[in-house]
C-alpha positions in Angstrom: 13.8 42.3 1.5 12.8 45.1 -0.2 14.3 47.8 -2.2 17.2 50.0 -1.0 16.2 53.5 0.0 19.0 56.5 0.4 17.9 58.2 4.2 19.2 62.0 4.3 20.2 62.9 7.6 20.7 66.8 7.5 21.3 69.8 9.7 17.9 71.3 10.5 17.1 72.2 6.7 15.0 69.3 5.2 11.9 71.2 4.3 14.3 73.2 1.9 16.0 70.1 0.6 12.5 68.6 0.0 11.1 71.9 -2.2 13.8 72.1 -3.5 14.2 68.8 -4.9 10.1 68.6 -5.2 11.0 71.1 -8.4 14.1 69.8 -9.7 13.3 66.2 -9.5 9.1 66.7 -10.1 8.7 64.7 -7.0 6.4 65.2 -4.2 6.5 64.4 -0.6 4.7 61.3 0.2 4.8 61.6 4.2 6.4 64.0 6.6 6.4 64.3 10.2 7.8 67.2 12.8 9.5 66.0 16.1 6.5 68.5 17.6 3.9 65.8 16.2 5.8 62.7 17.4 5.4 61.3 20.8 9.0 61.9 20.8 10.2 64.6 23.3 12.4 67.5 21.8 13.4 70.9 22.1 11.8 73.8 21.6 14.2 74.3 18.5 13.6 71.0 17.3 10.0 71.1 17.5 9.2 71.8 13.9 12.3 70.1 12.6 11.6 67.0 9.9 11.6 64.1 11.9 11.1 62.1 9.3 9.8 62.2 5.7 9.5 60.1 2.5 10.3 61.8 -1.2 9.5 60.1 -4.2 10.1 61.4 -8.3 9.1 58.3 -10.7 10.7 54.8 -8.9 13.1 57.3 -7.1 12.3 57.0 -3.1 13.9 58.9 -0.6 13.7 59.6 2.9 14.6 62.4 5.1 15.5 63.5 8.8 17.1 66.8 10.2 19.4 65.7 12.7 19.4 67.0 16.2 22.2 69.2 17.3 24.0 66.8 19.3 23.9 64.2 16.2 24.6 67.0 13.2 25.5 65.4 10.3 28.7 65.7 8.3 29.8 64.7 4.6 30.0 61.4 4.4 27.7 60.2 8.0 24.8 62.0 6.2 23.5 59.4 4.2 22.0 55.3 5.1 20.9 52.8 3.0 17.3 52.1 4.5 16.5 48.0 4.0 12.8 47.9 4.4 11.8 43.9 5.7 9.0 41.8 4.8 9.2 39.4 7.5 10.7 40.1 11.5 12.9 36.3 11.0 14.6 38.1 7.9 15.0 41.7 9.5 16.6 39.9 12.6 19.1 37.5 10.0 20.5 40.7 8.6 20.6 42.9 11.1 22.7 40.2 13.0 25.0 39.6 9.8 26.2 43.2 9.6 26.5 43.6 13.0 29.7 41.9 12.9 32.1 44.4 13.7 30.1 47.4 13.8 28.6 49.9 15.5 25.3 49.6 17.0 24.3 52.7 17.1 19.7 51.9 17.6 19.7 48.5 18.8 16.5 46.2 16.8 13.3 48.0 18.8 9.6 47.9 18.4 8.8 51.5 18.1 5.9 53.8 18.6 5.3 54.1 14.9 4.5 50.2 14.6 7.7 48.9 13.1 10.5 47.3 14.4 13.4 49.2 14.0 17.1 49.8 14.0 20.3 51.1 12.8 23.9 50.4 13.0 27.5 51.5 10.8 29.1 48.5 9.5 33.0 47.3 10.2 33.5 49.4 6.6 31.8 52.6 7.7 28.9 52.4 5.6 25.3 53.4 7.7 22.4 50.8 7.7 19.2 51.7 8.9 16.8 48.0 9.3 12.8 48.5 9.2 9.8 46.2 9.2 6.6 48.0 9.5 4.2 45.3 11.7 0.8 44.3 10.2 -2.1 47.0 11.5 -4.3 45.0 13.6 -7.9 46.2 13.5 -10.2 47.3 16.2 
């Protein structure tokens, strides 16, 4: 397992977030992607909405997400910890440990970006977002 990253999930405004802590953190963002760009279908609203983006200042990572209506985000359901996997047999151990008494809210998934994925809140109420990006085969 990897590092712990913070996830951000916030109400349509993650571009502003980003600049704004670009400047006051002397960051810059690493990856960013609109629900427009994504194979994803969304609304015409959502279309250039952050659906999802990495931030990093020094060793400080952070990812991002504006949230669509019908999932906005409230103090204290706007953050995850993001555990980034090394191996699918150790992604599956732990996703299975926490699941115990939680919520599932994305069962484990192989997903269009080549990782598998998934996300649950534990029996304490703390968000946990699993990923293990899969190895890029060549063509």
């Amino acid at each position: 397992m990897e590092a712990i990253v913070p996830y951000l999930s916030l109400n349509g405004n993650t571009a502003e977030v980003m600049a704004f802590y670009e400047k006051a953190l002397n960051g810059k963002i690493l990856f960013q992607q609109t629900f427009g760009e994504s194979p994803m279908p969304s609304t015409e609203d959502m279309k250039d909405k952050i659906m999802h983006a990495t931030f990093q200042a020094d060793k400080l990572t952070l990812m991002f997400s504006d949230c669509p209506p019908q999932h906005a985000s409230t103090a204290g359901n706007n953050i995850s910890l993001s555990l980034n996997f090394t191996d699918v047999e150790s992604i599956e151990k732990t996703f299975a440990a926490l699941s115990e008494g939680a919520t599932i809210t994305m069962a484990l998934q192989d997903t269009f970006w080549g990782a598998r994925f998934g996300m649950l809140t534990d029996k304490f109420g703390i968000n946990w977002m699993f990923n293990h990006d899969k190895e890029k085969k060549d063509n």
